[in-house]
Legacy VTK file of the C-alpha trace (Angstrom):
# vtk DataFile Version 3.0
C-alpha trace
ASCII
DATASET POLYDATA
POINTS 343 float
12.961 -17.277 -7.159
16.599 -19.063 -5.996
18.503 -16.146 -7.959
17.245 -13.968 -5.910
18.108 -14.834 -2.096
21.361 -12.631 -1.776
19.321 -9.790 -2.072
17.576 -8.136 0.769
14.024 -8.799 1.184
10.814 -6.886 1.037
7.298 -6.755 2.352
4.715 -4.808 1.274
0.650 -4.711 1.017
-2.550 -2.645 0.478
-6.071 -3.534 1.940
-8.397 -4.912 -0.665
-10.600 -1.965 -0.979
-11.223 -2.236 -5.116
-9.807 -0.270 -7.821
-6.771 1.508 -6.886
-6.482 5.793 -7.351
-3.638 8.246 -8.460
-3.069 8.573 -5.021
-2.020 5.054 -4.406
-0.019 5.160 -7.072
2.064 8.112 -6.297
2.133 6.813 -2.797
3.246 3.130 -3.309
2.679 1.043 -6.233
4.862 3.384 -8.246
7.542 2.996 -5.682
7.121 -0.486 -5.471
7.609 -1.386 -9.743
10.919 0.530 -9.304
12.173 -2.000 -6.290
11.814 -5.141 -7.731
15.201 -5.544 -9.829
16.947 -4.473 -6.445
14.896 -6.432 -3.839
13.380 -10.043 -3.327
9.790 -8.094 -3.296
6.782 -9.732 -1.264
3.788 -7.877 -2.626
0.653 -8.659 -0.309
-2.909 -7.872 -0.927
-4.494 -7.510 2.878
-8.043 -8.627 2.660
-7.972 -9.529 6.378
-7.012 -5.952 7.210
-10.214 -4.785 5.242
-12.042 -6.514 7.875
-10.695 -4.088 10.573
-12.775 -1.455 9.554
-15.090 -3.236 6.766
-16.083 -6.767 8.728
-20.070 -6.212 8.630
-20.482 -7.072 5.263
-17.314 -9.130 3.022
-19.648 -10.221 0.493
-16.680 -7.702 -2.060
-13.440 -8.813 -0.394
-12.692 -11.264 -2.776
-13.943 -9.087 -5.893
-11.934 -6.141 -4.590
-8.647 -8.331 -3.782
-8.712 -9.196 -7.757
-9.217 -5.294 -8.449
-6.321 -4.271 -6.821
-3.836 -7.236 -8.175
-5.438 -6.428 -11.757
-4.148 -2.737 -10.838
-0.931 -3.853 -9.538
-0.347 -5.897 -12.854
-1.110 -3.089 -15.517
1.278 -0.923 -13.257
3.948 -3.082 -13.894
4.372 -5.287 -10.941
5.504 -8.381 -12.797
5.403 -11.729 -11.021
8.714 -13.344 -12.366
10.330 -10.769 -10.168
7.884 -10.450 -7.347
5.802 -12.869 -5.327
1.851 -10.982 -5.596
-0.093 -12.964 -2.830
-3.644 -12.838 -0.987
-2.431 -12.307 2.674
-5.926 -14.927 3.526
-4.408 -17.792 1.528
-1.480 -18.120 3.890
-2.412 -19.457 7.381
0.875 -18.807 9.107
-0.158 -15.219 9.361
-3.051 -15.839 11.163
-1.089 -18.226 13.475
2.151 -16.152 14.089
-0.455 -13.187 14.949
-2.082 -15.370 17.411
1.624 -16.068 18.659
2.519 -12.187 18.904
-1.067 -11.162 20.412
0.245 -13.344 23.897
3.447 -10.995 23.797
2.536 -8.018 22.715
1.483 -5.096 25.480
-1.679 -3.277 25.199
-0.145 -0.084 26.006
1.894 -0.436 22.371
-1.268 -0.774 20.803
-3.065 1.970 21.973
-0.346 4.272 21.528
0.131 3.522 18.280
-0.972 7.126 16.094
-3.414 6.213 13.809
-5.295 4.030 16.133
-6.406 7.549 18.110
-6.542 9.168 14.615
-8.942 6.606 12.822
-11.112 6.134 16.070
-11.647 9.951 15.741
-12.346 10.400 12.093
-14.287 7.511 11.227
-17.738 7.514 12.912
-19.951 5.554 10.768
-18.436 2.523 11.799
-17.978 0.648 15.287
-14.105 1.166 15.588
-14.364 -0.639 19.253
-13.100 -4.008 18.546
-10.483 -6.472 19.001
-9.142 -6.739 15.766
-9.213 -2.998 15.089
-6.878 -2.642 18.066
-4.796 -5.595 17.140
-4.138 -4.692 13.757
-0.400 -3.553 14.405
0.063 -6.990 15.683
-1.620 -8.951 12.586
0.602 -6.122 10.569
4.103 -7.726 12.272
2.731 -10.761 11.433
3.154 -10.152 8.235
6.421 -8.119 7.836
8.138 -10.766 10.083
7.009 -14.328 8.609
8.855 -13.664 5.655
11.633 -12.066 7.692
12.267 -9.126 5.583
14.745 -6.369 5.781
12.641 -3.720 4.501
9.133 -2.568 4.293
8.720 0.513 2.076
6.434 3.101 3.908
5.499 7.088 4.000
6.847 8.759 7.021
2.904 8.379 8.698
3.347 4.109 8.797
6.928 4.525 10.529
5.421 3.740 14.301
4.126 0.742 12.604
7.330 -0.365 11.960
8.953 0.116 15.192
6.452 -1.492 16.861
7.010 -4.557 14.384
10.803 -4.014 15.766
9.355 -3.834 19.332
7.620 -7.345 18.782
10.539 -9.185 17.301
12.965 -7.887 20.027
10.789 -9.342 22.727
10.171 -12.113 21.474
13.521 -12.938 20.619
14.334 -11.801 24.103
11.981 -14.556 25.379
12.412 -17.524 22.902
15.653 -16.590 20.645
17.948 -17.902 23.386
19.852 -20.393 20.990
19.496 -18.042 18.016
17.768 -15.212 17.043
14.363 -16.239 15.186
13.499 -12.559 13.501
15.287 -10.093 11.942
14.549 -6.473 13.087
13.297 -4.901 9.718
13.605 -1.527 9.170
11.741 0.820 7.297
12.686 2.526 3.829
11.193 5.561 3.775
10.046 5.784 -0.153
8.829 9.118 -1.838
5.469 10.123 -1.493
4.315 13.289 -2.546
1.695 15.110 -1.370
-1.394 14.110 -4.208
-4.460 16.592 -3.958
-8.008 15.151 -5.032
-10.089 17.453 -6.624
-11.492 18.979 -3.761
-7.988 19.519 -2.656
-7.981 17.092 -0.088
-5.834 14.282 0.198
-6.842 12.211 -2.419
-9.335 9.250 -1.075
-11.984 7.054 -2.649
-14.002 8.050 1.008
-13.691 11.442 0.178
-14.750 10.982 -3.304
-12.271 13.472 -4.977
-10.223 10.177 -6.646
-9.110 9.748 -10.081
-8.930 6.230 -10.315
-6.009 4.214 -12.625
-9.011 2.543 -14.256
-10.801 6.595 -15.144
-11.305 6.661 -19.003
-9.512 9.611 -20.242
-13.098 11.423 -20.954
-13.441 10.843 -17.030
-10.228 12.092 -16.081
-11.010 15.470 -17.879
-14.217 15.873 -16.700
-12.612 15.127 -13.023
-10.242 17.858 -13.767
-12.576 20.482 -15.254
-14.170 20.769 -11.358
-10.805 20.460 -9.730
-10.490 23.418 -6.753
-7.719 26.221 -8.008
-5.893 28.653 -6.795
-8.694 31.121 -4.627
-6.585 33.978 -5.966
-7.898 33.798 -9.519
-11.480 34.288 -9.178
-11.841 35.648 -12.710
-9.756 34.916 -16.046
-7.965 38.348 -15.507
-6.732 37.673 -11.947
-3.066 36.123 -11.686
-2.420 32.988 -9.532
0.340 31.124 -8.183
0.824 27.365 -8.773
2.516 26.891 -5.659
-0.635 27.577 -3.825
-3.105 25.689 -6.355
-4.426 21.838 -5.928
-3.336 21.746 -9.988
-0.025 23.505 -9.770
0.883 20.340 -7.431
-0.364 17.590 -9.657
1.640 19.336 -12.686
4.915 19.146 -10.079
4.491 15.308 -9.707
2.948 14.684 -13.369
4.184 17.512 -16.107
7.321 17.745 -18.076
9.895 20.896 -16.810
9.061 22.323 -20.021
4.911 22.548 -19.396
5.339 23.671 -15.142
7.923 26.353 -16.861
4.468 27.664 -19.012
2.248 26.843 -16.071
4.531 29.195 -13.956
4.730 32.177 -16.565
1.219 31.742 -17.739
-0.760 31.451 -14.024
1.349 34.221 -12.684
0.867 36.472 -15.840
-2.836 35.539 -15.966
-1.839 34.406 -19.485
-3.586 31.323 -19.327
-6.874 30.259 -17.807
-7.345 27.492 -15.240
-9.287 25.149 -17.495
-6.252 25.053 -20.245
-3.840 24.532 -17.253
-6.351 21.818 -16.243
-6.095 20.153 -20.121
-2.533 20.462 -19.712
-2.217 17.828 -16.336
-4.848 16.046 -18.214
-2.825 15.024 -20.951
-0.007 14.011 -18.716
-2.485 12.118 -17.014
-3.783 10.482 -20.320
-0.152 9.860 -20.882
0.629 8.148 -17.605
-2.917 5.762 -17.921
-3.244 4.861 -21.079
-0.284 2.247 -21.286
-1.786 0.445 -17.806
-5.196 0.390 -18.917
-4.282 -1.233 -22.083
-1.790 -3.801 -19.840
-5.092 -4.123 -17.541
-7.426 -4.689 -20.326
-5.444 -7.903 -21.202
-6.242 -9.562 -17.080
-9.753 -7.912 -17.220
-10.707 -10.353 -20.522
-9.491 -13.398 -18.524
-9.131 -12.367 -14.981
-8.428 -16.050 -14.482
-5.013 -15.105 -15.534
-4.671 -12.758 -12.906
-5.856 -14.852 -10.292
-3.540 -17.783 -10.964
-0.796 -15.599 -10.565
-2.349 -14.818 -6.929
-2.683 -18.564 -6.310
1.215 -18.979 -7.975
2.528 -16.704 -5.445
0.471 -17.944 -2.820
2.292 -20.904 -2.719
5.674 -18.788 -2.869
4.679 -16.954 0.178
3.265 -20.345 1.809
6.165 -22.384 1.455
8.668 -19.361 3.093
6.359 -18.982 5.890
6.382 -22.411 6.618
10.135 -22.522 7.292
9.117 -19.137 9.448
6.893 -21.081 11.495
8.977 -24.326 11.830
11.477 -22.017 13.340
8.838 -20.715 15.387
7.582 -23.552 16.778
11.111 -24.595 17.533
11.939 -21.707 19.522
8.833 -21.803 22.082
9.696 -25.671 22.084
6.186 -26.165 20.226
7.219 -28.560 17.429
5.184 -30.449 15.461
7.580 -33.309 15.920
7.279 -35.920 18.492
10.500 -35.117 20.571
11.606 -37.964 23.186
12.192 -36.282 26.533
16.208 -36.323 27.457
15.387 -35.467 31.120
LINES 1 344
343 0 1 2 3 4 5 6 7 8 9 10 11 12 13 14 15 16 17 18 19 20 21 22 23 24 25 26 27 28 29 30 31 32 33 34 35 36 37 38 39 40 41 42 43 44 45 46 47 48 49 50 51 52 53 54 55 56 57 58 59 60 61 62 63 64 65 66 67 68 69 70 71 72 73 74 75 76 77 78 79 80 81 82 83 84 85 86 87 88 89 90 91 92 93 94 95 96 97 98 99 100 101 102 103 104 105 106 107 108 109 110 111 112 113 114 115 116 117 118 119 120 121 122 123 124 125 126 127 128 129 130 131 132 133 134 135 136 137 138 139 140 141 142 143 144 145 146 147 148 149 150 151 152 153 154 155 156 157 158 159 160 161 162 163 164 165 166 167 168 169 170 171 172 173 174 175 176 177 178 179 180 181 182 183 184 185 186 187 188 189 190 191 192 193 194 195 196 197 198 199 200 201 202 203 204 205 206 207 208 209 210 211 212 213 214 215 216 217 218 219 220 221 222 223 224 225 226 227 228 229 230 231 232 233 234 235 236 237 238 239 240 241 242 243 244 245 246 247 248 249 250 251 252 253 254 255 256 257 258 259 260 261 262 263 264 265 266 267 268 269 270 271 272 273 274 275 276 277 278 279 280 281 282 283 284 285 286 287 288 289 290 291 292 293 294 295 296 297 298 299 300 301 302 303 304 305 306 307 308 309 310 311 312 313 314 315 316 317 318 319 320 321 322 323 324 325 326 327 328 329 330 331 332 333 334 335 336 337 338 339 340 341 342
């Protein structure tokens, strides 16, 4: 990827938790095909982040980490642009984390939002450990080993950032004395709607209101026929309003101007019923899925394809962290060399 070093970097990843939803999607991986002709894109999948919340039983991790690259792939992350990696198969992070967890206060960590947020919502697992707490740190790890510019996030992973920006500041402060080792990335805040699940939730596979990118079409529809409405229209007569309806918002981010203009006229007339509004984000749905299914068909046949691209960029991602950790090393005077002493 030489033609691409004048162009700012970027770091990116999702937790290898299996197939991937509309929801990430919307949220990222949509986002993330549209950066890669304008950034040097580092695409991660973060199967040692599973194990923050998921470490009892891994016997999936490495089934799951192939689901979401297969996903990744038929959305149109292509890996002559982008280097797609398995966060596992490069050491350094694991290292450089180590490094950062001697530095880095435990007052950032626990003040860190979602740490209070997660410990609170999710009580079916033992959330008291180490590496739950720590997971910010592992998280710089990554963003800063390939010293990006950029990592692409919703407005909710911003602290994470910062406190990425908090780690390389200090320890530049302590070992950059001869020159600055990281680069303080920033974040680019990317577009993420707000994508109901059919409950009306936010869309999660915990919640189990998902339509996944892998859903047949008969699946999507049948997903959509129990979707929550508007709790205006409790019979066919009774006008609605879109703007207050689960399926008004998934025409805003899916339909054409042409079908929200007759979901506007018809819901608020009570010309049309719910389940033809319904069929109407289900063929933009159809629309949307079909072409990546038929792109993920091809990897799903010989997912060996799929994972040699993992194990190509691997060795990308290995190779640039190395000359991260060289200059590492060098800084905290820990170099693999033999050095004579000049005292």
């Amino acid at each position: 990827m030489a033609e691409t070093k004048t162009r700012k970097r970027v770091l990116s990843g999702m937790r290898s938790t299996g197939k991937l939803h509309l929801g990430n999607y919307v949220g990222a991986l949509a986002n993330w095909v549209g950066m890669q002709d304008q950034y040097e894109c580092f695409f991660m999948v973060a199967d040692w982040h599973a194990l923050t919340t998921d470490y009892a039983d891994t016997s999936r991790i490495k089934e799951n980490s192939l689901e979401v690259a297969l996903d990744w792939l038929a959305a149109g992350l292509d890996p002559q642009k982008s280097v797609i990696f398995i966060q596992s198969h490069v050491p350094a992070h694991a290292e450089l984390h180590l490094l950062f967890s001697m530095i880095t206060p435990l007052g950032w960590l626990e003040r860190v939002p979602t740490y209070k947020e997660q410990r609170e919502n999710i009580k079916d697992k033992d959330l008291g450990t180490y590496g739950f707490l720590g997971y910010p740190v592992l998280q710089a790890a990554d963003i800063l080993v390939y010293k990006a510019d950029f990592v692409p996030v919703g407005e909710d992973q911003v602290a994470h950032v910062e406190l990425t920006r908090e780690v390389a500041r200090r320890f530049n402060g302590f070992y950059g004395t001869k020159k600055e080792v990281f680069p303080e990335p920033q974040s680019l805040l990317t577009p993420a709607p707000r994508l109901p699940g059919t409950d009306g939730r936010k869309m999660s596979k915990s919640y189990g209101n998902a339509i996944l990118l892998t859903d047949p079409e008969p699946v999507v529809r049948q997903k959509l026929k129990t979707m929550v409405t508007d709790p205006a229209r409790v019979k066919r007569s009774d006008k609605g309003d879109p703007d207050k309806c689960p399926v008004g918002d998934l025409h805003k981010i899916f339909s054409t101007k042409e079908t929200m203009a007759k979901v506007y006229e018809g819901c608020r007339s009570a010309g049309i019923g719910c389940i033809e509004c319904k069929s109407w984000v289900a063929d933009a749905l159809v629309k949307l899925l079909n072409p990546m299914q038929e792109r993920r068909r091809k990897f799903e046949e010989n997912p060996r394809l799929a994972w040699d691209i993992l194990e190509a960029g691997s060795e990308q991602a290995r190779a640039v962290a190395a000359e991260t950790m060289s200059d590492v090393r060098a800084a905290m005077g820990m170099s693999l060399e033999f050095e004579a002493s000049t005292k």
